[in-house]
Each structure stands twice: as structure tokens, then as C-alpha cells.
LUMGURO-72953 format. One record per residue (C-alpha): x, y, z. Coordinates in steps of 0.5 Angstrom, whole numbers, padded with zeros to 4 digits, always signed. Layout:
N
XYZ...
END
This chain:
386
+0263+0282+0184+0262+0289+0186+0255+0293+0185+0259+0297+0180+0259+0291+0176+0251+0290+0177+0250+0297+0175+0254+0297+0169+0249+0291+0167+0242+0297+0167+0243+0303+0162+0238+0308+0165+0235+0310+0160+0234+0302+0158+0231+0302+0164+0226+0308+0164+0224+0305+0158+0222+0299+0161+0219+0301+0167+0215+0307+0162+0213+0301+0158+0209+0296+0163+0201+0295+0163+0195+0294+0168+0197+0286+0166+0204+0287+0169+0201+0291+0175+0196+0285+0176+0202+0280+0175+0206+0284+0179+0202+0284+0185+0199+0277+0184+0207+0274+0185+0208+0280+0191+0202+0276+0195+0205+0270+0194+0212+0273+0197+0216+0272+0190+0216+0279+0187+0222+0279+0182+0226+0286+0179+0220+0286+0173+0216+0286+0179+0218+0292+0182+0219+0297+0175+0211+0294+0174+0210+0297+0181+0214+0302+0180+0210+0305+0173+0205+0310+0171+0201+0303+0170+0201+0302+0177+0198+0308+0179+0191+0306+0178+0192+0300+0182+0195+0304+0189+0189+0303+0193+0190+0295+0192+0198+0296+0192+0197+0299+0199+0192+0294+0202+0197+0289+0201+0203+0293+0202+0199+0294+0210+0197+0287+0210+0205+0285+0209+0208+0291+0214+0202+0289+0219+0205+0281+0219+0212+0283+0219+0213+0288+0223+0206+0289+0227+0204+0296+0229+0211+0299+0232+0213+0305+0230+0221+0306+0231+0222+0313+0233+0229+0316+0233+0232+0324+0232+0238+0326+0229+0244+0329+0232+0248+0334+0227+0254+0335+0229+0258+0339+0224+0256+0343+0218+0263+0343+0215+0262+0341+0208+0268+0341+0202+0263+0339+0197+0259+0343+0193+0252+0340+0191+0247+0344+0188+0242+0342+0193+0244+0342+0200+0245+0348+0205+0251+0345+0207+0254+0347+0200+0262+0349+0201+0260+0355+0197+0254+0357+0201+0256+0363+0206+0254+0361+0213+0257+0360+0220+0260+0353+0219+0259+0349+0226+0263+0343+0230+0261+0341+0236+0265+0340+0242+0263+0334+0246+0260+0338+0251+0256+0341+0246+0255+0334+0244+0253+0331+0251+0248+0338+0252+0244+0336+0245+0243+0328+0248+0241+0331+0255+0235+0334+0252+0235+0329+0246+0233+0323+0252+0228+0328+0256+0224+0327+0250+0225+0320+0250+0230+0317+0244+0234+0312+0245+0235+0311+0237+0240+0316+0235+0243+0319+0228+0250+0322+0227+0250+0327+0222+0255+0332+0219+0257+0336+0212+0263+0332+0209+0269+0334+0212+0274+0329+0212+0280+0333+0214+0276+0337+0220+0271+0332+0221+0274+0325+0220+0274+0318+0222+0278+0320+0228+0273+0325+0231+0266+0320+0229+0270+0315+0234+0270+0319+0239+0264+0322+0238+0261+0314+0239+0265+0313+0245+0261+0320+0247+0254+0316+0245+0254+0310+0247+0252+0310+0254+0247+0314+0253+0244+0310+0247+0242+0303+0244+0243+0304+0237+0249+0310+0234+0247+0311+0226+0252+0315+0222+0250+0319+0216+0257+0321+0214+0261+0323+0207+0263+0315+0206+0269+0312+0209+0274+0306+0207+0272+0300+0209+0278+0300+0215+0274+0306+0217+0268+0302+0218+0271+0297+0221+0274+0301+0226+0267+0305+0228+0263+0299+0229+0268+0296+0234+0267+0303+0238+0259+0301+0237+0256+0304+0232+0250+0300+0230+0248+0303+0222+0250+0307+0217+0246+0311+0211+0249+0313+0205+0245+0315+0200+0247+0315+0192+0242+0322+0191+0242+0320+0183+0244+0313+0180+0243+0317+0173+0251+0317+0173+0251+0323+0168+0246+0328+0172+0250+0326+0178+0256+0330+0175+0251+0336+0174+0250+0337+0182+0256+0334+0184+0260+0339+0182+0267+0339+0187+0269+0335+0192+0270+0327+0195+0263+0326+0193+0263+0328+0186+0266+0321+0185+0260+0317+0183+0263+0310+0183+0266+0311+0189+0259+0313+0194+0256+0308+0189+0261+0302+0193+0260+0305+0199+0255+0300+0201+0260+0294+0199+0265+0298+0204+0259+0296+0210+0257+0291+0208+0265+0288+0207+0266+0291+0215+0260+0288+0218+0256+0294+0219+0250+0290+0222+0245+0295+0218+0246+0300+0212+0241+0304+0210+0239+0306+0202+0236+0311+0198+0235+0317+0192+0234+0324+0193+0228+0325+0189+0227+0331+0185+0234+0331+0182+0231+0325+0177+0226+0321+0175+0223+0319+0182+0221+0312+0178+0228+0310+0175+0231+0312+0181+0227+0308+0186+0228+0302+0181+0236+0302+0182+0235+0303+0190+0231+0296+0189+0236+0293+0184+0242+0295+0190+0238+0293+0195+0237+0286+0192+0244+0285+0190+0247+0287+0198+0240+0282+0200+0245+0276+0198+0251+0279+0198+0252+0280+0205+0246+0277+0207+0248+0277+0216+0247+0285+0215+0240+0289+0216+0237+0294+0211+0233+0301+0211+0231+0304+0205+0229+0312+0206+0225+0317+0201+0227+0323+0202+0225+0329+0197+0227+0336+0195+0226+0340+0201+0227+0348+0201+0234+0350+0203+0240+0356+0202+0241+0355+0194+0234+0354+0193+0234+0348+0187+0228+0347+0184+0226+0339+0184+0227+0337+0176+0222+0332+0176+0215+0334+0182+0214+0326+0186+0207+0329+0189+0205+0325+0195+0201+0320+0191+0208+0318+0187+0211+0318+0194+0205+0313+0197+0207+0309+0191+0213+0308+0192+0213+0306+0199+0209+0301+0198+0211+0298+0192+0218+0297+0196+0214+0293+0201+0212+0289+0196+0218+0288+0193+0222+0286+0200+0218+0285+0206+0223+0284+0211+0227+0291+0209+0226+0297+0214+0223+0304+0211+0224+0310+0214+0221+0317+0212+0224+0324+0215+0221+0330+0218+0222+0333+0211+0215+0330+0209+0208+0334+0212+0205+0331+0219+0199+0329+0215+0203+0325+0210+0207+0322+0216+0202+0320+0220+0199+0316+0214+0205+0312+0212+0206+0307+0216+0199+0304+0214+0204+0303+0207+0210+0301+0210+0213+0306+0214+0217+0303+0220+0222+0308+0223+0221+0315+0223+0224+0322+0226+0221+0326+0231+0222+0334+0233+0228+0334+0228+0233+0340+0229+0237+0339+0221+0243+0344+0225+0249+0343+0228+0246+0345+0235+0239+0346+0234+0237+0343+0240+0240+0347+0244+0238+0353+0240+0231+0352+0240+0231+0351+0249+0234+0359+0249+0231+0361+0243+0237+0363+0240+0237+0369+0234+0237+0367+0228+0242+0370+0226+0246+0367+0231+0243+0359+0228+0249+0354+0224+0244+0354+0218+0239+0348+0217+0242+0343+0212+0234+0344+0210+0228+0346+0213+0223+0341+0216+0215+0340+0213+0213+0336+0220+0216+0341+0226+0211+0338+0231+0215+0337+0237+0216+0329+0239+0210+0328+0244+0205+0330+0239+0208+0325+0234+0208+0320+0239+0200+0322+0240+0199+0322+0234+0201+0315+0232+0197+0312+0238+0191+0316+0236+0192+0311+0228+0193+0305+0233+0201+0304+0233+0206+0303+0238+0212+0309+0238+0217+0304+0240+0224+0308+0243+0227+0303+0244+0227+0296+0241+0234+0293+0243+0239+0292+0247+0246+0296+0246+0249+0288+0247+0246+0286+0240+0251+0291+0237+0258+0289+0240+0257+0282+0238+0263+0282+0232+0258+0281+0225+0262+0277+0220+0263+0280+0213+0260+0276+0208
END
């Protein structure tokens, strides 16, 4: 069974219905069976609801009492390194748009090795591979060599790439690649068409499988998401949670991340069609939490620094520092390039504090900022698909 076949299973508006239907009775049963680690689906859409938002202050006590047993009070720290804005997509609402006139951009591996060197004087060893989706120009032969290029400098290689076949995913894992991210943006399957408009990624099912491809090639840890604003923030959040629990047992040798990501400003500039405020966001992390203790959150520079520096007291255990969402931002920020000259952001930064005053940040909260939390060894052990 696929998760295509899962899926087919929830009518979204079935869904909605469900989640919108829940009472403060649900919310309490919900967060009973959560104290007690058995939290169920029907849990989550409780979790999940507008009945659940008068309980937020008691979702979040629990949701810290759990992330603070399992994953005490590190913080993981990792950067982005966007290597292409190529893209042979058109998607209504990222910069990287093939219809959006900018200078297009693919670093070279001595670009590549200068973004690093500045990346690891601020400390990081957790790297993100990122790209516009370019399979001709930035394909699987290109994230290989950039691997390679990575590897002595880092412990951990995750890729946010266009999806690849599960042959790819084979291939980059034997040539050290750690994770992946791969975000479905909507699992409204009708609205996805509307921002999806040309290219690869206008075929739902195919991103929609793109997990299994991972987790079918032993990727050691696949990260999942939504985009929010383009639809109900709670539905959206609802089918994260049932594709996560699916892969849970599917492939049961592999790690899982889950990200919130929402609608930032951008060229092209789509407004969000549904508003998910900060506390729609705190809502959503914890119930997360509550749903799976063991899954990894993680939370970008898109949200503001006061946000950020809450949020692992909700849940979150992997954060960016001092991103730079352009293909040689770092390097352009060091000799302040003119911004006329600049490859254009994939979205404008919230939290734009540089990595040391996040770093400050976490401690002066009583967190660990954690660089590094593994040896590269782990991930060159051959993981078994399921």
C-alpha cells in the first residue's frame, strides 16, 4: 500500500467537517489519552480544532513536559545553503516562479566551498541543500557532486530539492546524504492545481509519493510539511499528521521531521487565503507534539525572533540561524553586494538576527544550542528499506 491509497481514504472536506465538528470534550479526551502516549488520528483533528483553542495554555504545558522528556532541552541549529534558483516551475507563490523575471543562479563548487567556509565560522555542522527545481540543469548528477563537495565539512547533508525517483534517493544516500524534506504545500488536491500551474510539480500524486520513494531507498530521516496560507491551516496540519503515522509504520527504520512553514512575502506576492496567526501556529506545534513524542519539529527563519525564541518551549527542536534564502547569500552579505546585483530571495527572512544573537538567545531561555549531535559514521551505515 501506498500513501496515495491512504489518502484516497479522507475526503478533505469530510475532514474538515470532522475537525470543525470536535467539542471541549473531545479536546479533554484528546488530551487525557495524549498524557498517557496514546494519542489516536481522532485525537489529532481534536487538537487540531477550534475547540481546542481555549485549551492552548494546557496543550502547551504537556506538549513541554513531553518535548522536555524526550529530547531534554537541545536545540538543534542547522543553515540553509541554496545552491540554484533555477526552477522549471510556475508556483504562484515562491520567488523562484519560472515566470518571475530575475537573475537565475547555480553555484559552482568554488562558490559552493565559499558559502561553507563562512557557514562553519559561524559554527554549523547541520547543512540544508537547497534549490529551485531544475531537474535538467540541477539534477541528480549536480546534488551528488555537491554531496561529495559537503561531506568532509559536515555531519549531516539534508536536500530540499524537486523530488527524484527512489534510483536517485538510493544513489545520494550512498554519497552521504543524511535527510530529506519534501513538502506537499497543500493536500487540498483541487487548490494544489490552482497554484501549481506548469511544471513537474504540478503532478499531486507524484510529490504526494515522494515520501515513500525515501523511505523505499533508506533515507535515514524524511522531513514533512504544509505550506500555510494557501489552505485551511487545520486540515492541512491534519493529513501532515495521517502521512506521518502512515511512514511511522511503513518504514519504521527511518527518522521523521515535520516543519510549519507559512506564507511569507516574496516576488509575486500571494496573499495567504487562510490567516494562521501565531497562536493558530503554537497550536499547531503542540498538538504535534502530543500526537508523536518522538518526531523532530522544526521551525525556519520565516517566523519572527520573538516567536522563535518561544518555541521550543512547545515543541520545537531544530531551528535556522542567519539564513540567507538566495543562491550565494552569504557570500553576498560578507562584501555587501548591490541589490541589483543579488540572485533574488526565494522569500524574505522574519528573524534576520545573525546566528550568535540566536545562539544567546536560546541560552538566556535555558536551552542548549546544539551544532552537532552526531558523527557522519552514522549516516554511511547502509539503512535497510522496509
Amino acid at each position: 500500500m501506498s500513501f496515495l491509497e491512504v489518502f484516497e481514504k479522507y475526503p478533505w472536506e469530510q475532514v474538515r467537517g470532522e475537525i470543525y465538528s470536535r467539542t471541549a470534550a473531545d479536546v479533554r479526551l484528546a488530551l487525557n489519552r495524549a498524557a498517557a502516549n496514546a494519542a489516536t488520528l481522532d485525537d489529532l483533528q481534536s487538537l487540531l480544532s477550534p475547540a481546542a483553542a481555549p485549551f492552548l495554555e494546557d496543550t502547551a504545558r504537556l506538549a513541554r513536559a513531553k518535548t522536555l522528556r524526550r529530547f531534554g532541552r537541545a536545540v538543534q541549529l542547522f543553515a540553509p545553503l541554496y545552491v540554484s534558483n533555477e526552477c522549471s516551475n510556475i508556483c504562484t507563490y515562491c520567488g523562484f516562479s519560472m515566470q518571475n523575471k530575475i537573475p537565475r543562479r547555480i553555484l559552482t563548487d568554488a562558490e559552493i566551498l565559499r558559502e561553507t567556509a563562512i557557514l562553519k565560522r559561524c559554527g554549523f555542522d547541520h547543512i540544508l541543500i537547497v534549490s529551485g527545481e531544475s531537474s535538467l540543469r540541477v539534477g541528480t548528477d549536480y546534488f551528488e557532486r555537491t554531496i561529495r563537495l559537503l561531506r568532509p565539512h559536515f555531519s549531516s547533508i539534508t536536500l530540499e530539492v524537486q523530488p527524484l525517483d527512489t534510483a536517485d534517493y538510493a544513489r545520494l544516500r550512498h554519497s552521504g546524504l543524511s535527510a530529506v524534506l519534501v513538502y506537499q504545500e497543500t493536500y487540498n488536491r483541487a487548490d494544489y492545481g490552482k497554484h501549481h500551474l506548469k511544471g513537474r510539480k504540478a503532478d499531486f500524486a507524484y510529490r504526494l509519493a515522494t515520501p515513500d520513494r525515501l523511505g523505499a531507498a533508506g533515507v535515514n530521516k524524511i522531513g514533512l510539511g504544509a505550506l500555510y496560507g494557501l489552505e485551511d491551516w487545520r486540515v492541512d496540519s491534519f493529513f501532515v499528521g495521517l502521512h506521518l503515522r502512515y511512514l511511522e509504520r511503513a518504514y519504521w527504520r527511518s527518522r521523521y521531521c515535520v516543519a510549519f512553514p507559512r506564507l511569507r512575502p516574496h516576488a509575486g506576492g500571494l496573499e495567504p487565503k487562510v490567516e494562521m496567526t501565531d497562536r493558530d501556529l503554537a497550536q499547531s506545534i503542540c498538538a504535534f507534539r502530543l500526537f508523536d513524542n518522538e518526531v523532530e519539529v522544526s521551525l525556519s527563519t520565516r517566523e519572527s525572533p520573538l516567536f522563535r525564541d518561544r518555541a521550543p518551549a512547545f515543541g520545537v527542536t531544530t531551528m535556522s540561524a542567519g539564513a540567507k534564502t538566495n543562491p550565494g547569500g552569504y557570500a553576498e552579505a560578507e562584501v555587501s553586494l548591490p541589490r541589483g546585483q543579488r540572485a533574488l530571495e526565494q522569500f524574505h527572512a522574519s528573524d534576520e538576527r545573525p546566528p550568535e544573537t540566536v545562539v544567546a538567545a536560546l541560552r538566556s531561555n535555558g536551552y542548549e544550542p546544539v551544532w552537532k549531535d552526531w558523527d557522519a559514521c552514522y549516516d554511511c551505515q547502509p539503512a535497510a528499506a522496509a
